[in-house]
DSSP file (Angstrom, degrees, kcal/mol; ACC not computed):
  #  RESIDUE AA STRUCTURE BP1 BP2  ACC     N-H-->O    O-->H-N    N-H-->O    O-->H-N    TCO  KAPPA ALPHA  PHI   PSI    X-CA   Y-CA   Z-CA
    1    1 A X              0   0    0      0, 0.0     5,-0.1     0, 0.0     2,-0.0   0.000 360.0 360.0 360.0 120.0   16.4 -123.8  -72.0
    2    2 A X     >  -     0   0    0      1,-0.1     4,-1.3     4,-0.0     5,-0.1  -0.182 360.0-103.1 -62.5 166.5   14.9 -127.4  -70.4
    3    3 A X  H >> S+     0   0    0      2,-0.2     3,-3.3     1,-0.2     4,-1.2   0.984 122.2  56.8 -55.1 -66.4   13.9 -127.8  -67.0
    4    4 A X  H >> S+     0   0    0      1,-0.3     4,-1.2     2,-0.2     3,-0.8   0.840 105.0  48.1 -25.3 -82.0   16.9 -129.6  -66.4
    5    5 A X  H 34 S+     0   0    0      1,-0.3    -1,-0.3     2,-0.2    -2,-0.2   0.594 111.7  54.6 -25.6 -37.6   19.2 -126.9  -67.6
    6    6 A X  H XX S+     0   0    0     -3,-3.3     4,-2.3    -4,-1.3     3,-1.5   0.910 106.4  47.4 -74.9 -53.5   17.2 -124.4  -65.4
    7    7 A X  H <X S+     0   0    0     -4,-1.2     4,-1.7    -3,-0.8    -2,-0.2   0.530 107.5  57.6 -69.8 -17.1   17.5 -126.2  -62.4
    8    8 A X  H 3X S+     0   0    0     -4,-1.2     4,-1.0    -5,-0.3    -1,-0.3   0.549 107.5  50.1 -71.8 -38.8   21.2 -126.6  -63.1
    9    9 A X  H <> S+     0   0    0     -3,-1.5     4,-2.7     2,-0.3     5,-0.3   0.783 110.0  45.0-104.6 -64.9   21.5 -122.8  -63.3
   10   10 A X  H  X S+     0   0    0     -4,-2.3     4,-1.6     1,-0.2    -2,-0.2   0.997 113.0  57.7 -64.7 -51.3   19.6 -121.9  -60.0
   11   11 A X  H >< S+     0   0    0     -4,-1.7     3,-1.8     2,-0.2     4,-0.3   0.845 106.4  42.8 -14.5 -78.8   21.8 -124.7  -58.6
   12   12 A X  H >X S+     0   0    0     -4,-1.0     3,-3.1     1,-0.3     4,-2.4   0.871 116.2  56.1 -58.8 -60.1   25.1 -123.0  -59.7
   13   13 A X  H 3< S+     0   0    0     -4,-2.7     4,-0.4     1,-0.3    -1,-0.3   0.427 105.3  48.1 -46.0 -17.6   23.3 -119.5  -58.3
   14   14 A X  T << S+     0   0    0     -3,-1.8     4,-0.5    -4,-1.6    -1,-0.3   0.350 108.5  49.9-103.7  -3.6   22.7 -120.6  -55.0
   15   15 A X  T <> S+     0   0    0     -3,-3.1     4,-1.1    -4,-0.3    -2,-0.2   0.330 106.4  58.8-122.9 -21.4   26.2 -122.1  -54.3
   16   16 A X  T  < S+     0   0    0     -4,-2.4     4,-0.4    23,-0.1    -3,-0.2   0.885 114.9  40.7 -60.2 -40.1   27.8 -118.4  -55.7
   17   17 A X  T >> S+     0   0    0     -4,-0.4     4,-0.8     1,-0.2     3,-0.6   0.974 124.4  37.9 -89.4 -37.4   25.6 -116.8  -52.7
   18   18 A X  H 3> S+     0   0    0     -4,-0.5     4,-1.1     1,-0.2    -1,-0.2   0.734  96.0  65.7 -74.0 -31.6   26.4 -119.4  -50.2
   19   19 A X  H 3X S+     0   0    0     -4,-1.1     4,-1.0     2,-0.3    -1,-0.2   0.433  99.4  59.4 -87.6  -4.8   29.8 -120.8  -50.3
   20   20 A X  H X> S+     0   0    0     -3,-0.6     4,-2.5    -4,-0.4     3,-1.1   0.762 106.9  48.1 -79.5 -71.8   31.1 -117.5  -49.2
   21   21 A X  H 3< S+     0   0    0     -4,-0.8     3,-0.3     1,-0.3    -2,-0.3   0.813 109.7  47.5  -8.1 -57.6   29.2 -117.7  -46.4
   22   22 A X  H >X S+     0   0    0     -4,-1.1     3,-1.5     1,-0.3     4,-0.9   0.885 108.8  58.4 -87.4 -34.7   30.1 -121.1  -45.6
   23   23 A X  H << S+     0   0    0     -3,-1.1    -1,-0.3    -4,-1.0    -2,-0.3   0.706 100.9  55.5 -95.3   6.6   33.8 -119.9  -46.1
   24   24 A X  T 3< S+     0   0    0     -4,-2.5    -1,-0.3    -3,-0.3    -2,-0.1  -0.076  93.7  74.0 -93.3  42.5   33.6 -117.2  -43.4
   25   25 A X  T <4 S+     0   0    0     -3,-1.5    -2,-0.2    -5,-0.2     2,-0.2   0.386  83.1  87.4-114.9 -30.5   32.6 -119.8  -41.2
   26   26 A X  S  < S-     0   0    0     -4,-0.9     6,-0.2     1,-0.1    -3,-0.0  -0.399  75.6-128.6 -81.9 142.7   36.0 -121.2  -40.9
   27   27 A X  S    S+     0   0    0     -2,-0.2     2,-0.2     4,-0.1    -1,-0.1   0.880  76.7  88.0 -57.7 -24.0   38.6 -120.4  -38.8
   28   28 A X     >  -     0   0    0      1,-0.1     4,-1.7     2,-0.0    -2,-0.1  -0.425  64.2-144.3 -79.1 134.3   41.8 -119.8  -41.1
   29   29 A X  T  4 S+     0   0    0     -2,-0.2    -1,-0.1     2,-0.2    -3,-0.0   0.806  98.9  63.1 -26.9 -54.7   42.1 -115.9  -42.4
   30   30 A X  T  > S+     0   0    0      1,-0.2     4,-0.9     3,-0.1     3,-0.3   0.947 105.7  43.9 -25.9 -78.6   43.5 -117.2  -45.7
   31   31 A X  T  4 S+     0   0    0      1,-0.3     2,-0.9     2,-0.2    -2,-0.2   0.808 107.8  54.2 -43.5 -59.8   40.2 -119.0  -46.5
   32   32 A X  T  < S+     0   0    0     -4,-1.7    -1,-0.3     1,-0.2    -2,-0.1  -0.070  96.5  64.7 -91.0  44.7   37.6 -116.4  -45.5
   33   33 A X  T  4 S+     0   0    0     -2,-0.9    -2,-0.2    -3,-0.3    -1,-0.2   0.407  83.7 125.1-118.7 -62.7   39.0 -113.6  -47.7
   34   34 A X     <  -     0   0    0     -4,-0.9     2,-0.2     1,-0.1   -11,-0.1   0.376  53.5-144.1  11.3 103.0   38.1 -115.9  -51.0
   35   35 A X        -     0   0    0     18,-0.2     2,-0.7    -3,-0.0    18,-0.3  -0.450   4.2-148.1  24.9 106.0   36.3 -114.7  -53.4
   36   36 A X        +     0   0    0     -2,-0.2    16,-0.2     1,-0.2     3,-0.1  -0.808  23.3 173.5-122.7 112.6   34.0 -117.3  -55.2
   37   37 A X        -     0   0    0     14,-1.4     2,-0.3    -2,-0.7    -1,-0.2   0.954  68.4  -6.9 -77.9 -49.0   34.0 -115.5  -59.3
   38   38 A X  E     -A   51   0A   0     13,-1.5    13,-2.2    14,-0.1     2,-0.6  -0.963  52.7-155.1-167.7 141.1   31.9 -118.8  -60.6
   39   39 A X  E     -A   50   0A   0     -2,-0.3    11,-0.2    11,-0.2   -23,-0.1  -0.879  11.8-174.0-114.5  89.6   30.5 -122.0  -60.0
   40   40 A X  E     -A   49   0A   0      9,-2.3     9,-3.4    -2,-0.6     2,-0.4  -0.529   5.8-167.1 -93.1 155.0   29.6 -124.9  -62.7
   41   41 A X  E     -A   48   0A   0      7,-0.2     7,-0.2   -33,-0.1     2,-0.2  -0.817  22.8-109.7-130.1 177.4   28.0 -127.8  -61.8
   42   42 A X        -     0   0    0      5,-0.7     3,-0.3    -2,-0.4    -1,-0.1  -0.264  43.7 -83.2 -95.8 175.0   27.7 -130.9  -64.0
   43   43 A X  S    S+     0   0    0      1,-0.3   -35,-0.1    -2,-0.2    -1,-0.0   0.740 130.8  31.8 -62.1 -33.1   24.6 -132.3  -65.8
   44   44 A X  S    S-     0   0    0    -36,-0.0    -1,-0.3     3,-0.0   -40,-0.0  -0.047 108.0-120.3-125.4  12.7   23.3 -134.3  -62.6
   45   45 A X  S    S+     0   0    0     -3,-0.3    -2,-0.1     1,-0.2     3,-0.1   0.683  77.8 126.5  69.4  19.5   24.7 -131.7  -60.3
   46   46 A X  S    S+     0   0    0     44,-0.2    45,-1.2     1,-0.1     2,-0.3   0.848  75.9  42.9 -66.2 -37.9   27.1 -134.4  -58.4
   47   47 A X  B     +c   91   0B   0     43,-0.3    -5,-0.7     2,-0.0     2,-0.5  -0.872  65.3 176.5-125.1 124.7   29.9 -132.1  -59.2
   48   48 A X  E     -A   41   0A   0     43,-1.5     2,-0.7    -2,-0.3    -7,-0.2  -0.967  18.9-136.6-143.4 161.4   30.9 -128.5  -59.2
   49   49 A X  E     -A   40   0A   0     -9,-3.4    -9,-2.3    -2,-0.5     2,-0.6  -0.813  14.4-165.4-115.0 136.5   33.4 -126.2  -59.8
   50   50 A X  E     -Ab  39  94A   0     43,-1.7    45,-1.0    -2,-0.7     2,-0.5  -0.740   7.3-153.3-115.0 107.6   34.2 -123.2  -57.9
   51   51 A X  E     -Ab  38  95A   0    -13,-2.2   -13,-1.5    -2,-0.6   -14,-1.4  -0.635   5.2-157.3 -78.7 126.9   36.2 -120.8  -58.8
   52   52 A X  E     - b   0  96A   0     43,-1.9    45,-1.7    -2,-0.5     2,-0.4  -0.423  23.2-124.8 -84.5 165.3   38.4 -118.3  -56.8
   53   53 A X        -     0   0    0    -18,-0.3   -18,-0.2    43,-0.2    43,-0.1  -0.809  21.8-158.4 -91.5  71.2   39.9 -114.9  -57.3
   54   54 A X    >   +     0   0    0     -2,-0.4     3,-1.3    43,-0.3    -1,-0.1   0.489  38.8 151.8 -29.7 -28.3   43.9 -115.3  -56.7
   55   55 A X  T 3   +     0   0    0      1,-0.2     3,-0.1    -3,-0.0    -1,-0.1   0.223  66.5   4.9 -72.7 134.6   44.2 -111.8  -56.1
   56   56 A X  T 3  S+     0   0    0      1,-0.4     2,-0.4     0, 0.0    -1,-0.2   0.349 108.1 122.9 118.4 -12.2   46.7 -110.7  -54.0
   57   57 A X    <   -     0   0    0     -3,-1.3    -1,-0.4     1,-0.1     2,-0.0  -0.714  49.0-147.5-104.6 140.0   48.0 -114.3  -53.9
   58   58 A X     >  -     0   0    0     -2,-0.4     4,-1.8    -3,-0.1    -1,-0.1  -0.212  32.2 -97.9-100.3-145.2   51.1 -115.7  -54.7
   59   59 A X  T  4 S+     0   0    0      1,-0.2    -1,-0.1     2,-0.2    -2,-0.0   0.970 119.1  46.4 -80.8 -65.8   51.8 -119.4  -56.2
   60   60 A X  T  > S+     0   0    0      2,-0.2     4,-1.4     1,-0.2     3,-0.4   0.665 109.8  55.4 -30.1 -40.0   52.7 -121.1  -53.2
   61   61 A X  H  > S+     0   0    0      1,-0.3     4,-3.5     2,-0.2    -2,-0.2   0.927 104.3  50.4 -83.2 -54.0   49.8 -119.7  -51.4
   62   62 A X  H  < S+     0   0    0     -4,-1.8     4,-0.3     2,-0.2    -1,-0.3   0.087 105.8  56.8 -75.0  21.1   47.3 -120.9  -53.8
   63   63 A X  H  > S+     0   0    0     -3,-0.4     4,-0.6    -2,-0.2     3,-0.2   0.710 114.1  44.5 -78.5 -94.8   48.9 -124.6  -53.6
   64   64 A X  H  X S+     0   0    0     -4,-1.4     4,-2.5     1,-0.2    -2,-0.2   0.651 110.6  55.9 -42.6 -39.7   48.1 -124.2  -49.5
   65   65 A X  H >X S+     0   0    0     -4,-3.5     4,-1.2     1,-0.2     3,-1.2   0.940 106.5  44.0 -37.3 -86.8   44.9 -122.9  -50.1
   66   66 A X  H 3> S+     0   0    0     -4,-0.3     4,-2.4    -3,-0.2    -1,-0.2   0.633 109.3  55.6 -56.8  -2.0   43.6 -125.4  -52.0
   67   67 A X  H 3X S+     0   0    0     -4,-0.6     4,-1.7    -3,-0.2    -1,-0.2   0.906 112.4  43.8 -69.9 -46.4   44.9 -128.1  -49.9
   68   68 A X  H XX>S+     0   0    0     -4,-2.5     4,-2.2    -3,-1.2     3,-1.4   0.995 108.2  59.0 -50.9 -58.2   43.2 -126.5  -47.0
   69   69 A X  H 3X5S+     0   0    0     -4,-1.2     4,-3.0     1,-0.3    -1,-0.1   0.951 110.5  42.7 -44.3 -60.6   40.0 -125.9  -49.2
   70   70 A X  H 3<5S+     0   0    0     -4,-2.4    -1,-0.3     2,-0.2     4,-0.2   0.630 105.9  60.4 -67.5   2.5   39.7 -130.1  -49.9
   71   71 A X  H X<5S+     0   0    0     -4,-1.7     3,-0.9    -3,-1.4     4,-0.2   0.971 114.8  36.1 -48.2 -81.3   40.5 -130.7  -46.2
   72   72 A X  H >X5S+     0   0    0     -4,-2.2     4,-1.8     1,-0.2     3,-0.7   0.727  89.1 100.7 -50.9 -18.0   36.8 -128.4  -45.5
   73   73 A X  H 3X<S+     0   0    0     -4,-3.0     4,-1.6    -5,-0.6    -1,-0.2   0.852  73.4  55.4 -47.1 -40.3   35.3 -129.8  -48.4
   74   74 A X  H <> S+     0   0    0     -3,-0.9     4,-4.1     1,-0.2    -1,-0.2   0.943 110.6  51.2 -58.7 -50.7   33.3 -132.2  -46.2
   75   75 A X  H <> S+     0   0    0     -3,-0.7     4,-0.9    -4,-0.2     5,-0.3   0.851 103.8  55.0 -95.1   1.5   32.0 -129.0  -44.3
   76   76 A X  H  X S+     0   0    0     -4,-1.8     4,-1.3     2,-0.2    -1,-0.2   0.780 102.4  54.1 -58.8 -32.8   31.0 -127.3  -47.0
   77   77 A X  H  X>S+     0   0    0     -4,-1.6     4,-2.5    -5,-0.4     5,-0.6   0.903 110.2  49.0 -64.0 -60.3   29.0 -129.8  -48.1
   78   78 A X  H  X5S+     0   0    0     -4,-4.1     4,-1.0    -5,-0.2    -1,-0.2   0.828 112.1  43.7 -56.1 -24.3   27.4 -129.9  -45.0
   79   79 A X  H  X5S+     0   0    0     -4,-0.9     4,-2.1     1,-0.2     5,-0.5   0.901 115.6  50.5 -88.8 -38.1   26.7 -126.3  -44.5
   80   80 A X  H  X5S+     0   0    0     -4,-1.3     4,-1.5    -5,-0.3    -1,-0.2   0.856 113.0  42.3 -64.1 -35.8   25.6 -126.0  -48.0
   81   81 A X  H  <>S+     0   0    0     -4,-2.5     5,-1.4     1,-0.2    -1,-0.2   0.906 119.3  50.4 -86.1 -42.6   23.1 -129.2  -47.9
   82   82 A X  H  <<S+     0   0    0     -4,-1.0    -2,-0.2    -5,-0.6     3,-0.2   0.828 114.0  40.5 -61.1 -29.7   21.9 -127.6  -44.1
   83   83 A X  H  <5S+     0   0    0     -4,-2.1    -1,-0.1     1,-0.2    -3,-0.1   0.918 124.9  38.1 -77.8 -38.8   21.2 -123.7  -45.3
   84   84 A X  T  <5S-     0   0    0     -4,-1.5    -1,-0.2    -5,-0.5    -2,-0.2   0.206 104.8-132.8-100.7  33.4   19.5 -124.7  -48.6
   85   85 A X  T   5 +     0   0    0     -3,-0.2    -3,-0.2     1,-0.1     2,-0.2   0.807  51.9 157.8  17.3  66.6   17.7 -127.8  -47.0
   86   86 A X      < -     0   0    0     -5,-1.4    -1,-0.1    -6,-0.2     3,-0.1  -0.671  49.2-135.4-115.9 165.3   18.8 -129.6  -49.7
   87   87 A X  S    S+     0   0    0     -2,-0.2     2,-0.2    -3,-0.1    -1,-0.1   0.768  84.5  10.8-124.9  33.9   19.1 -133.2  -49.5
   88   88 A X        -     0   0    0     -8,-0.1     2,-0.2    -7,-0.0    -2,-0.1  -0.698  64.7-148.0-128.7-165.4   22.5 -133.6  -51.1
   89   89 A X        -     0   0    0     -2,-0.2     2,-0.2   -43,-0.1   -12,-0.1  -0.903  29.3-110.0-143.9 172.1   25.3 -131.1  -52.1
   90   90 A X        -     0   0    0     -2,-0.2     2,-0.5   -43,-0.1   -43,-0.3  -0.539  37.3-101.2-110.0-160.7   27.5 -131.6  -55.0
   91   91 A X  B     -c   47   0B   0    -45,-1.2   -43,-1.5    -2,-0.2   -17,-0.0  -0.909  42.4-123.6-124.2 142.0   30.8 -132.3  -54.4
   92   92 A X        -     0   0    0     -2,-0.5     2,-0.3   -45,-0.2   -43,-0.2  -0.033  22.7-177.9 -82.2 161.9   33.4 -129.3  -54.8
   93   93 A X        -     0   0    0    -45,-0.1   -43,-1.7   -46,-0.1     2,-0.6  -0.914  19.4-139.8-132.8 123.2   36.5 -128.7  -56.8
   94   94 A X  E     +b   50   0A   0     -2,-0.3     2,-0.4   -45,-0.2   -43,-0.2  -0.809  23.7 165.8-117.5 129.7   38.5 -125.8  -56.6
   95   95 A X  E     -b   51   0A   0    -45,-1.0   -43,-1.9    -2,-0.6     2,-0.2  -0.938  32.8-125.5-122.2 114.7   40.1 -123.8  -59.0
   96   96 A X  E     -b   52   0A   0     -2,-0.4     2,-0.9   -45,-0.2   -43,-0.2  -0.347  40.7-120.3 -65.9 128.2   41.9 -119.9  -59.0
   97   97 A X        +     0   0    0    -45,-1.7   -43,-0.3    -2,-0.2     4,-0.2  -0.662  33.3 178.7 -69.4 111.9   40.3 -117.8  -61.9
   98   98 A X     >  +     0   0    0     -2,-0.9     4,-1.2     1,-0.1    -1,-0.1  -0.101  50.4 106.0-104.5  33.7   42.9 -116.8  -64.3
   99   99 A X  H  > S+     0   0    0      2,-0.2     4,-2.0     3,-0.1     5,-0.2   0.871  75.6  53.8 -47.9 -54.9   40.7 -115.1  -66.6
  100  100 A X  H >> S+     0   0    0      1,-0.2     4,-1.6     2,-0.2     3,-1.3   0.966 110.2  50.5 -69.2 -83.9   41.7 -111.5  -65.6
  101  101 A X  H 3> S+     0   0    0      1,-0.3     4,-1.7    -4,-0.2    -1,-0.2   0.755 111.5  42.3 -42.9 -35.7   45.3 -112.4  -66.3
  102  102 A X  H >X S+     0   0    0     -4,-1.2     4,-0.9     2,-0.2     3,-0.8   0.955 113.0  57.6 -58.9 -41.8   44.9 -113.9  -69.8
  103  103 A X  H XX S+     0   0    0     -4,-2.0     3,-1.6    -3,-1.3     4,-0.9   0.995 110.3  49.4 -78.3 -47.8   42.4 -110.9  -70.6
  104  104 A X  H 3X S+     0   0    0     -4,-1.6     4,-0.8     1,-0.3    -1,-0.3   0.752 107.8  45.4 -92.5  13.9   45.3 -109.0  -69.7
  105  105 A X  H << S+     0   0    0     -4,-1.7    -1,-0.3    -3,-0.8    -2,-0.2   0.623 109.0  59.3 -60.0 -19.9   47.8 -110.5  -71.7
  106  106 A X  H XX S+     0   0    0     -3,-1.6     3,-2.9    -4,-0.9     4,-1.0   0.987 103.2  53.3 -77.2 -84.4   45.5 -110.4  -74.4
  107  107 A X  H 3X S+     0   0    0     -4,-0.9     4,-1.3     1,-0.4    -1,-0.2   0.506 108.7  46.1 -69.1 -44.0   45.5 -106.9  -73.9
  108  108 A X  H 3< S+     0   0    0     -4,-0.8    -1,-0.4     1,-0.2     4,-0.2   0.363 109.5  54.0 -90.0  10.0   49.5 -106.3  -74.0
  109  109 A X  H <> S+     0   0    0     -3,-2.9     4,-3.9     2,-0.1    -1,-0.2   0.554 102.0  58.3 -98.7 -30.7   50.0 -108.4  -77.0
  110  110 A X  H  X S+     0   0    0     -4,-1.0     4,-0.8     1,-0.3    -2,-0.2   0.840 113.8  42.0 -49.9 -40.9   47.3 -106.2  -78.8
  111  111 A X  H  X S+     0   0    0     -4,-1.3     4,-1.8     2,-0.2    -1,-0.3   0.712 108.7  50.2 -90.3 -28.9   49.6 -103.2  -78.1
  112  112 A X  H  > S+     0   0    0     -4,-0.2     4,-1.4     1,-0.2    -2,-0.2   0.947 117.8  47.7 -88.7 -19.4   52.8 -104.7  -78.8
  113  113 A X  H >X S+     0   0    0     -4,-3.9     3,-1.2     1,-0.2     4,-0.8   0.965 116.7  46.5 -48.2 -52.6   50.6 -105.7  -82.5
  114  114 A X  H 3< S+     0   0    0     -4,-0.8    -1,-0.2     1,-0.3    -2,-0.2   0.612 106.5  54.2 -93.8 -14.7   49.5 -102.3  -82.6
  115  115 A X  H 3< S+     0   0    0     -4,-1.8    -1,-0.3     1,-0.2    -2,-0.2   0.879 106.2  48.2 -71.5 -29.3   52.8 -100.7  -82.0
  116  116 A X  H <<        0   0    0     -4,-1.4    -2,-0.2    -3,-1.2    -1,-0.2   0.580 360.0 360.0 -99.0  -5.8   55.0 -102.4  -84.9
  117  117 A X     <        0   0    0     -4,-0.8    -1,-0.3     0, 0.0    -2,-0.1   0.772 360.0 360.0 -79.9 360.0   52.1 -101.6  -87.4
């Protein structure tokens, strides 16, 4: 790993511990139950992506969410450049993690394989 790459990494790691934090700073309910599963940032660290944990959410909800989320985006940014006395932030995207749900489709196609053999 290069320096770059490292720094890239503690980046990412320091915006998983914080940006819950920053989202139980807000008033709506919705928001400050989130779950933040993973955070990529880009090569220059302008941009990252944050990933949520839908559960419990339906389709519709996770529309309103993330409208609400890019509403805050501007204070997140701020809280985020203000905890880690940084002196920019990068700028957020947000995304629901469907990971879990593919793994577990994976998982029920595996059985329906395993049944007809």
């Amino acid at each position: 790993m290069n320096p770059s790459e490292i720094k890239r990494k503690r980046t990412e790691t320091a915006l998983r511990e914080v940006l819950p934090e920053a989202l139980g700073r807000l008033d709506d309910p919705a928001i400050n139950a989130l779950c933040v599963t993973e955070v990529l940032c880009s090569r220059g660290r302008y941009d990252a992506k944050v990933y949520l944990d839908p559960t419990g959410l339906q389709e519709d909800e996770k529309g309103e969410i993330l409208k609400k989320l890019r509403k805050v985006s501007a204070f997140l940014k701020t809280y985020v450049r203000e905890s880690e006395g940084w002196y920019r932030a990068p700028n957020f995207t947000f995304y629901f993690d469907d990971q879990m749900e593919r793994i577990n489709r994976m998982d029920e196609l595996f059985k329906i394989v395993e049944g007809k053999s």
